[in-house]
ZALUM-338833 format. One line per field, with one value per residue: residue number from 1; residue in one letter; chain; z, y, x of N, C-alpha, C, CB in turn. Coordinates in nm, 2 decimals, always signed. Atoms other than C-alpha are relative to their C-alpha. Glycine has a CB too. Layout:
k = [NUM | ...]
r = [A | ...]
c = [A | ...]
n_w = [Z | ...]
n_v = [Y | ...]
n_u = [X | ...]
ca_w = [Z | ...]
ca_v = [Y | ...]
ca_u = [X | ...]
c_w = [Z | ...]
c_v = [Y | ...]
c_u = [X | ...]
cb_w = [Z | ...]
cb_v = [Y | ...]
cb_u = [X | ...]
***
This chain:
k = [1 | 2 | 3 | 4 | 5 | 6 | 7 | 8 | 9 | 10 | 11 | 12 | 13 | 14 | 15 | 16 | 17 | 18 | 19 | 20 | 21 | 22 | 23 | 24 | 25 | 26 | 27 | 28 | 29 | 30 | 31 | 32 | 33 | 34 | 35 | 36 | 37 | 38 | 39 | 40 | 41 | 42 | 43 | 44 | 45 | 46 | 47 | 48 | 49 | 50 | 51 | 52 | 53 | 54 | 55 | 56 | 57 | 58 | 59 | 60 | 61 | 62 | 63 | 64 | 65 | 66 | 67 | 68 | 69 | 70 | 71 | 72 | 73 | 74]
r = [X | X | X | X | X | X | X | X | X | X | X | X | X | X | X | X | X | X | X | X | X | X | X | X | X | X | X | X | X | X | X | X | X | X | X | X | X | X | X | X | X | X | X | X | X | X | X | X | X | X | X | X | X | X | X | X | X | X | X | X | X | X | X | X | X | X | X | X | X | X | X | X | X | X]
c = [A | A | A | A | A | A | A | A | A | A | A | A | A | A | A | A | A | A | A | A | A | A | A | A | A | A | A | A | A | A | A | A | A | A | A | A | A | A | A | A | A | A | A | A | A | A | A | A | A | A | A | A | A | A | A | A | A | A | A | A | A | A | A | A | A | A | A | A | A | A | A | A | A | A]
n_w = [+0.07 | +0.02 | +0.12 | -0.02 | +0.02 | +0.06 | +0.00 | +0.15 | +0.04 | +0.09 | +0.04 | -0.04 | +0.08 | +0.04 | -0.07 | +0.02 | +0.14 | -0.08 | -0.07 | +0.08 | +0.05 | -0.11 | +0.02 | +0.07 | -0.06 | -0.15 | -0.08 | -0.06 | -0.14 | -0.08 | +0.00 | -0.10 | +0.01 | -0.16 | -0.06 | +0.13 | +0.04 | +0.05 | +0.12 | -0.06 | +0.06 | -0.05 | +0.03 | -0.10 | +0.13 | -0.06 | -0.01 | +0.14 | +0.10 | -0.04 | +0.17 | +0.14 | +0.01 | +0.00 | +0.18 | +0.02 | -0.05 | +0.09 | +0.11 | -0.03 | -0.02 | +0.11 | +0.04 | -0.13 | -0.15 | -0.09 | -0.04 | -0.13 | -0.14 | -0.08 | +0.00 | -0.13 | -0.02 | -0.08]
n_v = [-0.10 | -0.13 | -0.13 | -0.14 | +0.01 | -0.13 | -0.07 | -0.08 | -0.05 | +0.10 | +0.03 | +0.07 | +0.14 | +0.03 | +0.04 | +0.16 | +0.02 | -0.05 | +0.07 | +0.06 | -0.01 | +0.03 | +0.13 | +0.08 | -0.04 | +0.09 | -0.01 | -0.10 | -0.06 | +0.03 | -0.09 | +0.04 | -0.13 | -0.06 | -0.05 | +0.02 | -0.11 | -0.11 | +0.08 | +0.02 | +0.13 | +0.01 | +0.11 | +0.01 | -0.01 | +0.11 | -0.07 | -0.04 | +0.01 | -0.08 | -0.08 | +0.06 | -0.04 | -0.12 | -0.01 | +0.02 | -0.07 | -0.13 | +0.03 | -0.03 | -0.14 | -0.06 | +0.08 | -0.05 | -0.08 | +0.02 | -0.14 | +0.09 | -0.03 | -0.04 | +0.13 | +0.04 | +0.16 | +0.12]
n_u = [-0.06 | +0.09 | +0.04 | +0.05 | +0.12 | +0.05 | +0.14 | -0.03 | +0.15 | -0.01 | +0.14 | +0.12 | +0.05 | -0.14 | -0.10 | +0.03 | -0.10 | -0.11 | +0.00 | -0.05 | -0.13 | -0.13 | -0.02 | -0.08 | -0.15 | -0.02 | -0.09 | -0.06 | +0.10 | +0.17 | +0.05 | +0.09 | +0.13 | +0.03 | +0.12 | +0.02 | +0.09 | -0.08 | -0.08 | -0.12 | -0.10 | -0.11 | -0.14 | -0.09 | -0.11 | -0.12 | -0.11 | -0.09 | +0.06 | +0.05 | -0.04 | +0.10 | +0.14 | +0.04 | -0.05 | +0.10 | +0.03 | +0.06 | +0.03 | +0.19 | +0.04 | +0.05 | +0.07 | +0.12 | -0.03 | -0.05 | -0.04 | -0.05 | +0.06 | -0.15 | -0.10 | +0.00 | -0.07 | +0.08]
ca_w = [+1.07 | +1.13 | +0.89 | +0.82 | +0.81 | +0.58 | +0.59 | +0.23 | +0.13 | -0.15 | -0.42 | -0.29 | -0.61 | -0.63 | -0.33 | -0.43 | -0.76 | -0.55 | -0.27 | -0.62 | -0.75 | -0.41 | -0.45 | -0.75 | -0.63 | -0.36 | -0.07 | -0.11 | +0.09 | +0.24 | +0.21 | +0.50 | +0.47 | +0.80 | +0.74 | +0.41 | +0.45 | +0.44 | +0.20 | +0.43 | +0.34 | +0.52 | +0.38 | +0.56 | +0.37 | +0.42 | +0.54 | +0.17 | -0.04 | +0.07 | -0.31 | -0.52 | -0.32 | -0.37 | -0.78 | -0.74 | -0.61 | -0.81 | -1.11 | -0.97 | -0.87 | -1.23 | -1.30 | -0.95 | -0.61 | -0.37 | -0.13 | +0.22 | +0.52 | +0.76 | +0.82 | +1.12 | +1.24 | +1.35]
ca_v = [-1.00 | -0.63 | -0.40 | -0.07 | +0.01 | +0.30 | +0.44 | +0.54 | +0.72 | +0.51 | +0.53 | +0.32 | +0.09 | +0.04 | -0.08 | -0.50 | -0.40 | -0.22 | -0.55 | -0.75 | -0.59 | -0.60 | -0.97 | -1.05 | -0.84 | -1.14 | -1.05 | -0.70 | -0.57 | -0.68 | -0.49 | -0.45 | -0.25 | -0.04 | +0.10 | +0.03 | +0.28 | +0.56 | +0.33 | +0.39 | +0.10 | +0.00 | -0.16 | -0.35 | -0.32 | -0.62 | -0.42 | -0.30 | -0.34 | +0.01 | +0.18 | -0.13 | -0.02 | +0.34 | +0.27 | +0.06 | +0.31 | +0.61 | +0.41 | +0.35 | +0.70 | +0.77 | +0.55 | +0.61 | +0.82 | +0.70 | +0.97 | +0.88 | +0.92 | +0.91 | +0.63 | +0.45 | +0.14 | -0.19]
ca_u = [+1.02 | +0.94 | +0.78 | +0.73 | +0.39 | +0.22 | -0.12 | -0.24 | -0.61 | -0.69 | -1.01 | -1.29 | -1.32 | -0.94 | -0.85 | -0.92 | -0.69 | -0.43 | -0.45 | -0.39 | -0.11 | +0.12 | +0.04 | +0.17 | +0.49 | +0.57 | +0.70 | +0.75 | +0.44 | +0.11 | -0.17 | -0.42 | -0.76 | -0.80 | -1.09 | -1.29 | -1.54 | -1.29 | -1.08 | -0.79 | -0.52 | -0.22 | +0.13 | +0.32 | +0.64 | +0.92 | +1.26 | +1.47 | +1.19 | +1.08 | +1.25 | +1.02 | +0.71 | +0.73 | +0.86 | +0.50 | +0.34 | +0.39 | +0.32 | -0.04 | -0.07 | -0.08 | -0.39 | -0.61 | -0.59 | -0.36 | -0.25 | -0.05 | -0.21 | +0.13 | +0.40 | +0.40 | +0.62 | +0.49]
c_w = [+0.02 | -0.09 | +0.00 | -0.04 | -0.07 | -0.03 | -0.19 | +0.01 | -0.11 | -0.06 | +0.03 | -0.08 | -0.04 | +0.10 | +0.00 | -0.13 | +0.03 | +0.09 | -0.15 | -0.07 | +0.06 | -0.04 | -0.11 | +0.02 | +0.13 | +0.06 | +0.08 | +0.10 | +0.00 | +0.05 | +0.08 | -0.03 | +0.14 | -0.01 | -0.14 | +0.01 | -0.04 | -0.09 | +0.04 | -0.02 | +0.08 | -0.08 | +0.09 | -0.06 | +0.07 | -0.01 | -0.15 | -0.08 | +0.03 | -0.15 | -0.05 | +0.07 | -0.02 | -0.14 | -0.02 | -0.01 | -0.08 | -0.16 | +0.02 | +0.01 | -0.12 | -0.05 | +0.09 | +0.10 | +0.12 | +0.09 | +0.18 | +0.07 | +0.14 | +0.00 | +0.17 | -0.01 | +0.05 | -0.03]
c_v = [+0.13 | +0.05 | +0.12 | +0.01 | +0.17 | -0.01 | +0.06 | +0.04 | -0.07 | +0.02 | -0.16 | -0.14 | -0.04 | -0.10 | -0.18 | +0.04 | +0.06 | -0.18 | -0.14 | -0.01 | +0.02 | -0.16 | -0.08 | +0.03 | -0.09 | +0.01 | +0.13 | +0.11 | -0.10 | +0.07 | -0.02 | +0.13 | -0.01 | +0.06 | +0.02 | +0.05 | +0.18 | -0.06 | +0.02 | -0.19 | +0.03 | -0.11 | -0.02 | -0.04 | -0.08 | +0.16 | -0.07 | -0.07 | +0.14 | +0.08 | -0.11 | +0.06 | +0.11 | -0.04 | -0.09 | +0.10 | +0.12 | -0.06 | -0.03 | +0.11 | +0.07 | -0.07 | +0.07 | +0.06 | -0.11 | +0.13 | -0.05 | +0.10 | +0.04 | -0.15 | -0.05 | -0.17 | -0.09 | -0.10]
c_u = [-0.07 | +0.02 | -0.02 | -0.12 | +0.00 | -0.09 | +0.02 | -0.21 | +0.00 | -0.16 | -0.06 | +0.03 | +0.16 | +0.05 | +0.03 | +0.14 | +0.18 | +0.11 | +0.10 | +0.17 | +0.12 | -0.02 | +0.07 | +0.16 | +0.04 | +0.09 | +0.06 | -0.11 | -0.12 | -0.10 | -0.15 | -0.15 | -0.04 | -0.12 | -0.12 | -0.12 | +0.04 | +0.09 | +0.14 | +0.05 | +0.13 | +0.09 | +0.09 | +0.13 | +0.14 | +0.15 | +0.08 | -0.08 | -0.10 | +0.02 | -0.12 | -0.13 | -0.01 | +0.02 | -0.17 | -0.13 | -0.04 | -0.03 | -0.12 | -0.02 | -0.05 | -0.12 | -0.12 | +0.06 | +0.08 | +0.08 | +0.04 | -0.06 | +0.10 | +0.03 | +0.01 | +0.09 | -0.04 | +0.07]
cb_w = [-0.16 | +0.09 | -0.06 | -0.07 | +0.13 | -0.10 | +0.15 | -0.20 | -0.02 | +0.07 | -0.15 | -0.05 | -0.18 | -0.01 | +0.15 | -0.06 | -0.13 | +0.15 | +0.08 | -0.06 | -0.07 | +0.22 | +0.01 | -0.14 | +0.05 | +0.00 | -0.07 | -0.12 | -0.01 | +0.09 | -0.13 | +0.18 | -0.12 | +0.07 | +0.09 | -0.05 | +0.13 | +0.09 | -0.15 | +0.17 | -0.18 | +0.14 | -0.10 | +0.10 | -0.05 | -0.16 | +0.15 | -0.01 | -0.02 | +0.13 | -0.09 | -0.05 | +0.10 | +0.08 | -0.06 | +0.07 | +0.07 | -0.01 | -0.05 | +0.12 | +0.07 | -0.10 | +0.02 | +0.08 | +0.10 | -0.04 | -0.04 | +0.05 | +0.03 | +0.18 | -0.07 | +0.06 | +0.07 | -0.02]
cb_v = [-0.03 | +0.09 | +0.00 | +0.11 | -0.05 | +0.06 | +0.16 | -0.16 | +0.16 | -0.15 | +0.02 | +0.09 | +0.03 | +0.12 | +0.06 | -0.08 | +0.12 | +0.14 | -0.01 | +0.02 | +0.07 | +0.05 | -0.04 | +0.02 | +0.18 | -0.12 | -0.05 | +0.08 | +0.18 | -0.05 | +0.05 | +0.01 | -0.04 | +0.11 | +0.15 | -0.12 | -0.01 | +0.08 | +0.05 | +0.07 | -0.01 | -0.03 | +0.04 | -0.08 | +0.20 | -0.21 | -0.03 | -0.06 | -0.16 | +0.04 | -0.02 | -0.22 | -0.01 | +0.11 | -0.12 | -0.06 | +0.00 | +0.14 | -0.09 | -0.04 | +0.08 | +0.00 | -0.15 | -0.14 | +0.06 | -0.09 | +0.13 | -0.04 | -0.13 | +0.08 | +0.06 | -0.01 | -0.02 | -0.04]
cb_u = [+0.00 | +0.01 | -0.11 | +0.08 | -0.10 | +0.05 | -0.01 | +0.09 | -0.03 | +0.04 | +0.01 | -0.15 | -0.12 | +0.09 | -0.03 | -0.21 | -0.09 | -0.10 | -0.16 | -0.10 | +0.01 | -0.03 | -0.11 | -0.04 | +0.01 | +0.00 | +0.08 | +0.07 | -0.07 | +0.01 | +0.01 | +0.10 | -0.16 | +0.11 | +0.04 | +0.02 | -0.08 | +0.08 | -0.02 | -0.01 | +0.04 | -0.02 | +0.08 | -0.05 | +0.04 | +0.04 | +0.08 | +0.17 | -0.06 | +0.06 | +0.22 | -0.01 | -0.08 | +0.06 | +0.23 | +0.00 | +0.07 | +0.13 | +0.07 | -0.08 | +0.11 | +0.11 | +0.06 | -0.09 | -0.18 | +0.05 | -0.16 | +0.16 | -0.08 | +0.00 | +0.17 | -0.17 | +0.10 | -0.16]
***
């Protein structure tokens, strides 16, 4: 299955609570840590579940920093 992948900047102490809460959403992304010293985070977002991750998304944004980095395909 290809995904769309998206880059996100992400607080430090979040990104295990972030990883957690794609997981209970099953199915609709998978969340990769690219570089966990900058706390960059990648999603890899199943095709037409692209609307529930962003409706995820900005509902965290109100909590901790998440902030995209750019969108790339893979």
């Amino acid at each position: 299955m290809k995904t769309i992948g998206k880059l996100y900047s992400i607080d430090k102490k979040s990104v295990g609570f972030v990883k957690f809460i794609f997981e209970a959403y099953d199915g609709i992304a998978v969340v990769e840590t690219i570089d966990r010293h900058a706390s960059i985070i990648k999603l890899h977002v199943a095709p037409g579940c692209e609307t529930d991750v962003d409706a995820v998304l900005n509902e965290l944004k109100k909590e901790i920093l998440i902030e995209p980095v750019s969108d790339i395909i893979d």
